[in-house]
C-alpha positions as CSV (number, residue, x, y, z in Angstrom):
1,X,-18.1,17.9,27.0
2,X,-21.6,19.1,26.9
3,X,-24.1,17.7,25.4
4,X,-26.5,19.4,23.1
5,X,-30.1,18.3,22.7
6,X,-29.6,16.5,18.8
7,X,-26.2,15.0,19.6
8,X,-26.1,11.2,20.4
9,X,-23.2,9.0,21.5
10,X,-22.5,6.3,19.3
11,X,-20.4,3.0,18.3
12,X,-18.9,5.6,15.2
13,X,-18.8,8.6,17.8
14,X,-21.0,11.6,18.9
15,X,-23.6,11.9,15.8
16,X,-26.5,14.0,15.5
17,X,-30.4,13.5,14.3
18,X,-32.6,16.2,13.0
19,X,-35.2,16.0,15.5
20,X,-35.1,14.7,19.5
21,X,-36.3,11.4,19.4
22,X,-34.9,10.9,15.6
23,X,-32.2,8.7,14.6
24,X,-28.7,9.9,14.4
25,X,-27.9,10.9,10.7
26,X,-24.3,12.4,10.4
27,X,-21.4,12.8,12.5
28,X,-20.3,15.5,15.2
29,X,-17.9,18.1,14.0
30,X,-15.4,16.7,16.9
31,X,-16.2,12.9,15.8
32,X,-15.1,13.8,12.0
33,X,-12.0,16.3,13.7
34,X,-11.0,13.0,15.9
35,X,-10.3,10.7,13.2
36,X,-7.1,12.4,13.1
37,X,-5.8,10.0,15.5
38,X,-2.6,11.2,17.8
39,X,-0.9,8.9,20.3
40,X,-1.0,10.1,24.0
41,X,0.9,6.8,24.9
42,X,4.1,9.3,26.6
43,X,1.5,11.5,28.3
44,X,-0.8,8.4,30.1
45,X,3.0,7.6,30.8
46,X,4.0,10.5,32.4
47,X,0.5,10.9,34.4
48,X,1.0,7.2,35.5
49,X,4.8,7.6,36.7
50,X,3.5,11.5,38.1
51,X,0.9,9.8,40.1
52,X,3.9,7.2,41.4
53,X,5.8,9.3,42.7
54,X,3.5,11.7,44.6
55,X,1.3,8.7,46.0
56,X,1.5,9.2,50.1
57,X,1.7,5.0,50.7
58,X,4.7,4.9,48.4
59,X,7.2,5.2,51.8
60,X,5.1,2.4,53.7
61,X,4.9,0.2,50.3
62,X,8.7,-0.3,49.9
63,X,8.8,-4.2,50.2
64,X,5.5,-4.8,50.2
65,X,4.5,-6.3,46.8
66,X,1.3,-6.0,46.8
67,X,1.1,-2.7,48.7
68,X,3.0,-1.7,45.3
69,X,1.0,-3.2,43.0
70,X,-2.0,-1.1,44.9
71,X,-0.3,2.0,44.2
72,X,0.3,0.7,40.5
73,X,-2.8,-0.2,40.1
74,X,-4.5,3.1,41.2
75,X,-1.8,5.1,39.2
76,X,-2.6,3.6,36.0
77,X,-6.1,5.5,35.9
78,X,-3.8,8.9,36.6
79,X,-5.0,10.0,33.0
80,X,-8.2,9.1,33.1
81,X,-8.9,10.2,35.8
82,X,-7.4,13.8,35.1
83,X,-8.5,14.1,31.7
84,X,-12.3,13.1,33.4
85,X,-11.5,16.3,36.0
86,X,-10.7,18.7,33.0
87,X,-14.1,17.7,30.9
88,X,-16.3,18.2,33.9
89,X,-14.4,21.5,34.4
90,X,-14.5,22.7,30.9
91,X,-18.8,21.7,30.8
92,X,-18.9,23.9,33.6
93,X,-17.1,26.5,32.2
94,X,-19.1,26.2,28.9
95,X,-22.4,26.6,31.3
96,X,-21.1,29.9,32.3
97,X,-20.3,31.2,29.0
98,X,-23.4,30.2,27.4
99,X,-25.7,31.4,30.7
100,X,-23.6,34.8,30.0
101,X,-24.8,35.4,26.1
102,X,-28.4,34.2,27.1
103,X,-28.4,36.7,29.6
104,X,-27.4,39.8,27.5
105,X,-29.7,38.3,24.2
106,X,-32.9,38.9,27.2
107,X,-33.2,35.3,27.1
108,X,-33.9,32.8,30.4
109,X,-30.5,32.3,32.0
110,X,-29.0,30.7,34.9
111,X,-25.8,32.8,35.3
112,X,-25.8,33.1,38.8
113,X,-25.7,29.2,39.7
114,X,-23.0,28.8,36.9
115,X,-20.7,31.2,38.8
116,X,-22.1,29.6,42.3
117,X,-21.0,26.0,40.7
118,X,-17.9,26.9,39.4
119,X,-17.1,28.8,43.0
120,X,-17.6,26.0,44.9
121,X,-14.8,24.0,43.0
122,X,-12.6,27.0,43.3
123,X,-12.9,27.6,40.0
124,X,-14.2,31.1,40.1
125,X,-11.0,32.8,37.9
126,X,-12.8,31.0,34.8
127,X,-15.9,33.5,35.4
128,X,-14.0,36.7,36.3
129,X,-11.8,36.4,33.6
130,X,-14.3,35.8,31.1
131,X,-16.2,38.4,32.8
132,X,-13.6,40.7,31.9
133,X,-13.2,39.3,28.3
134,X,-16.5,39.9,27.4
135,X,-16.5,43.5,28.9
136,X,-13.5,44.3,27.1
137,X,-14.3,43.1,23.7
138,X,-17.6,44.8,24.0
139,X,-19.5,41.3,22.9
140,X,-23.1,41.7,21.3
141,X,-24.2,38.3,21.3
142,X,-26.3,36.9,18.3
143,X,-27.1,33.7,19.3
144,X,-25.5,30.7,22.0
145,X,-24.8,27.2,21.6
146,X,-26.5,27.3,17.8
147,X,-26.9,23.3,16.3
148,X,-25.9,23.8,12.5
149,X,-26.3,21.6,9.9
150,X,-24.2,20.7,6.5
151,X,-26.0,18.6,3.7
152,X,-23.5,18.7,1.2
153,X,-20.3,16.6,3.5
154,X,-22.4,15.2,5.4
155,X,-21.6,16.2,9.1
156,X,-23.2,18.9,12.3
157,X,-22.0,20.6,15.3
158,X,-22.9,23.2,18.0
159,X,-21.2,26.8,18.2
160,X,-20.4,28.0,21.2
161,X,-21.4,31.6,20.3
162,X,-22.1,33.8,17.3
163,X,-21.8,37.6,18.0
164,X,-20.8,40.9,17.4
165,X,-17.2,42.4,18.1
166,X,-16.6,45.5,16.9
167,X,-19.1,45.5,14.1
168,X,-18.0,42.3,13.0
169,X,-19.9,39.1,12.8
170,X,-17.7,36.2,14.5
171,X,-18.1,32.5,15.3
172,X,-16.3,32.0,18.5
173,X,-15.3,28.5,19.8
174,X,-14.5,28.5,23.8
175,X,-12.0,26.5,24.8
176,X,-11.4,25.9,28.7
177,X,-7.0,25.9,29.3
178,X,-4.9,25.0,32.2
179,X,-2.3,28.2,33.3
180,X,1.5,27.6,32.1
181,X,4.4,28.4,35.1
182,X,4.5,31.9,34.1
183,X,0.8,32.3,35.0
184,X,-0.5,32.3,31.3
185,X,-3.4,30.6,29.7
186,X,-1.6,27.7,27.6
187,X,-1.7,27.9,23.9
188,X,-4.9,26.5,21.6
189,X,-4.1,23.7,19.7
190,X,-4.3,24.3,15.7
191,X,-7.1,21.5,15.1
192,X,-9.5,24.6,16.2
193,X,-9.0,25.9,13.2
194,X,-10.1,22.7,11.6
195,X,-13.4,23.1,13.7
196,X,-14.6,26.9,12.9
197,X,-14.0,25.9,9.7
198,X,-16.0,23.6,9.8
199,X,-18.4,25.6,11.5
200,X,-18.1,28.4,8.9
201,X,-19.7,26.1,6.5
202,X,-22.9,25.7,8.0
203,X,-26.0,25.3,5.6
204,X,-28.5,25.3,8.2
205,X,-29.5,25.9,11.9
206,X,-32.0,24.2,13.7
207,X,-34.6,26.5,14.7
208,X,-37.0,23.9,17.0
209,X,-35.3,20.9,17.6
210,X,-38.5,19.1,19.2
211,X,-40.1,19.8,16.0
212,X,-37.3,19.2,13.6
213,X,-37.1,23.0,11.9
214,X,-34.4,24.0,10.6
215,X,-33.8,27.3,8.6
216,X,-31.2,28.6,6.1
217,X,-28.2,29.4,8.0
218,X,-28.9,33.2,8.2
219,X,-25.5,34.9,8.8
220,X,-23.3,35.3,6.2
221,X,-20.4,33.1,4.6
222,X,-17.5,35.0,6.2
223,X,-17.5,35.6,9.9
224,X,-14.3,36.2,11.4
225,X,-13.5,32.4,13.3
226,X,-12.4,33.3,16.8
227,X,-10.6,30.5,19.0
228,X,-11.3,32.0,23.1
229,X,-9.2,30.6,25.7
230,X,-10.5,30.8,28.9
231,X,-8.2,30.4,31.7
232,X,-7.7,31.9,35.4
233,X,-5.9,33.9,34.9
234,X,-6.6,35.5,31.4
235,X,-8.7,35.1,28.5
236,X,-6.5,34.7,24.6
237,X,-8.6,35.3,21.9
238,X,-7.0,34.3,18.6
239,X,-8.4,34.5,14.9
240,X,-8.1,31.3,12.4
241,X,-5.9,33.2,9.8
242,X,-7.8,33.4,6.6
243,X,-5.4,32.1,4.6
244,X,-5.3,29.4,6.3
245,X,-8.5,28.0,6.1
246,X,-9.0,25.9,2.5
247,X,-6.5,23.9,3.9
248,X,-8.0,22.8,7.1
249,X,-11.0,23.1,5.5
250,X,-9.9,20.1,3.2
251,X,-8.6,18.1,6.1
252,X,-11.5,17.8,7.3
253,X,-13.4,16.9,4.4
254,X,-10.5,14.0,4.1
255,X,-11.4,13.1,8.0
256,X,-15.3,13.3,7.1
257,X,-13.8,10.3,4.1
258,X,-12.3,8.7,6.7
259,X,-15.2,8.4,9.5
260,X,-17.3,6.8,6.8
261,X,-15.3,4.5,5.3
262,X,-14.7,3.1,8.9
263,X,-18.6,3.0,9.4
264,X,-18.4,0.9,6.0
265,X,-15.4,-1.3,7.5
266,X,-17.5,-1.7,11.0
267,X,-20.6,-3.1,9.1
268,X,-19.2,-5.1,6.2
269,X,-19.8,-7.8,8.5
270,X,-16.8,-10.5,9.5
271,X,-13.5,-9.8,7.2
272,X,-11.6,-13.1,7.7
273,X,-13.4,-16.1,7.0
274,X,-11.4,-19.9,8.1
275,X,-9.8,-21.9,5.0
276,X,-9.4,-25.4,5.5
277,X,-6.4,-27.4,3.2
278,X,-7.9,-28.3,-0.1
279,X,-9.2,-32.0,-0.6
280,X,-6.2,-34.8,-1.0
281,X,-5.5,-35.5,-4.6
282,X,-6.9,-38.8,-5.8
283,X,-4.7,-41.4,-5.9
C-alpha cells in the first residue's frame, strides 16, 4: 500500500493530519472501509496446506518430527508472506500509474524507473497493459494521487487519479489483480464501490500539505467512479452503477460509526474491574 505524505499508521488504523508534522485527526478511507471485518481463516488455510504440499524437504521429512515441524512452521507464514509479495507488487504498480498522469499533466515524473522496477521483477505486463489502457481510453489526466478531505463524517483518503475520459470527469481507483486460468484479470471486489463513494464526497483537497492548505474540492459532485483493474494481461475498467451508490454510501457512514465507537471502547480505560465476596453478615 503506498503511503501518502498526511497518512499515519496508527493503533485505530491508517489516519490522516492536516499538515506533515500535525497530528492524525480522522481516519483513512480504507481504515473506515476495513471495519467491515471478513474472515480469511479458510484462505490462511489453504495457503498454509498449499505451501505443505509444494515444500521440496517434505520427501526427506517423512519420519523426522522435527524436520516436519520445520516445514510447518515455515508454512504457517504462507499468507503472510504472499499477501506481503502482492502489496509490494501493487505499490509498485501504483508508482507506475501515478509517474504515468504526472508525466502527461507536464509535471516531474519518474516513469522510466517505475517501468525499470517493475521489469526487473518480471512484472513488466502491469506497465504495457496499462500502457495500452490509457492509450485506448484516451486519458486526460486532471490531477494524481489527490489527498481529499470530508468535515462533515469525519474521514480522508487519496485518489488514485482524477481525469478526463471522453469528456467526462471520472474518479478512478487502480486496483493491482492477479490473472484467472483463462488468462483474465480477476474480478474487483464490490467494497470499491464503497471507496469512490466515499471518494465522491470529498469537501476538500489539500493544496500544500507542508503548509496545511487546503482548497474547496474543485470538481464537481458527480464524476463518473471508475474501478481500473490492472493485470498482465489486460486492464477492466468498470463503473460504480449509480444507483447503487446511496447504499454503499450509507455503509460506510455506518463503518465510519463503527471505527469511532471502537476508538471510544479502546480509551475508556479498563472495562472489568475485580469484585471480592461482600463482608460476612454479623453474627
Amino acid at each position: 500500500m503506498t503511503s501518502p505524505a498526511l497518512a499515519h499508521q496508527t493503533s485505530y488504523g491508517r489516519m490522516y493530519s492536516r499538515k506533515i508534522g500535525g497530528l492524525p485527526e480522522v481516519p483513512s478511507i480504507t481504515t473506515v472501509i476495513g471495519q467491515a471485518s471478513m474472515s480469511l481463516d479458510g484462505w490462511i488455510g489453504h495457503m498454509a496446506a498449499t505451501a505443505v504440499t509444494q515444500d521440496d524437504r517434505l520427501p526427506a521429512a517423512v519420519g523426522s518430527s522435527a524436520k516436519l515441524r520445520t516445514i510447518a512452521r515455515d508454512a504457517s507464514s504462507a499468507a503472510e508472506t504472499y499477501r506481503n509479495a502482492a502489496a509490494e507488487r501493487g505499490d509498485r504498480v501504483h508508482t507506475y500509474c501515478e509517474q504515468v498522469a504526472l508525466r502527461a499533466l507536464g509535471r516531474p515524473h519518474a516513469a522510466a524507473e517505475a517501468r525499470e522496477a517493475l521489469l526487473e521483477k518480471d512484472e513488466g505486463g502491469f506497465a504495457s497493459r496499462f500502457d495500452d489502457w490509457w492509450d485506448q481510453y484516451r486519458v486526460e489526466p486532471v490531477a494524481a494521487e489527490v489527498t481529499i478531505w470530508n468535515h462533515t463524517v469525519g474521514y480522508a483518503g487519496t485518489l488514485d487519479l482524477v481525469a478526463r475520459i471522453g469528456g467526462r470527469l471520472c474518479l478512478i481507483d487502480y486496483k493491482t489483480k492477479g490473472t484467472d486460468r483463462d488468462g483474465r484479470v480477476k474480478a474487483l471486489d464490490p467494497k470499491v464501490v464503497m471507496q469512490l463513494a466515499a471518494g465522491c464526497k470529498a469537501e476538500e483537497i489539500v493544496v500544500d500539505a507542508t503548509a496545511g492548505t487546503w482548497e474547496e474540492w474543485p470538481h464537481g459532485k458527480d464524476p463518473m467512479l471508475l474501478g481500473v483493474a490492472v493485470g498482465e494481461t489486460e486492464v477492466r475498467t468498470m463503473m460504480a452503477a449509480p444507483e447503487v451508490l446511496p447504499a454503499y454510501w450509507s455503509r460506510f457512514f455506518a463503518l465510519r460509526r463503527v471505527w469511532e465507537s471502537g476508538m471510544k471502547v479502546a480509551e475508556a480505560g479498563v472495562p472489568l474491574r475485580p469484585v471480592g465476596p461482600p463482608p460476612a453478615p454479623a453474627p
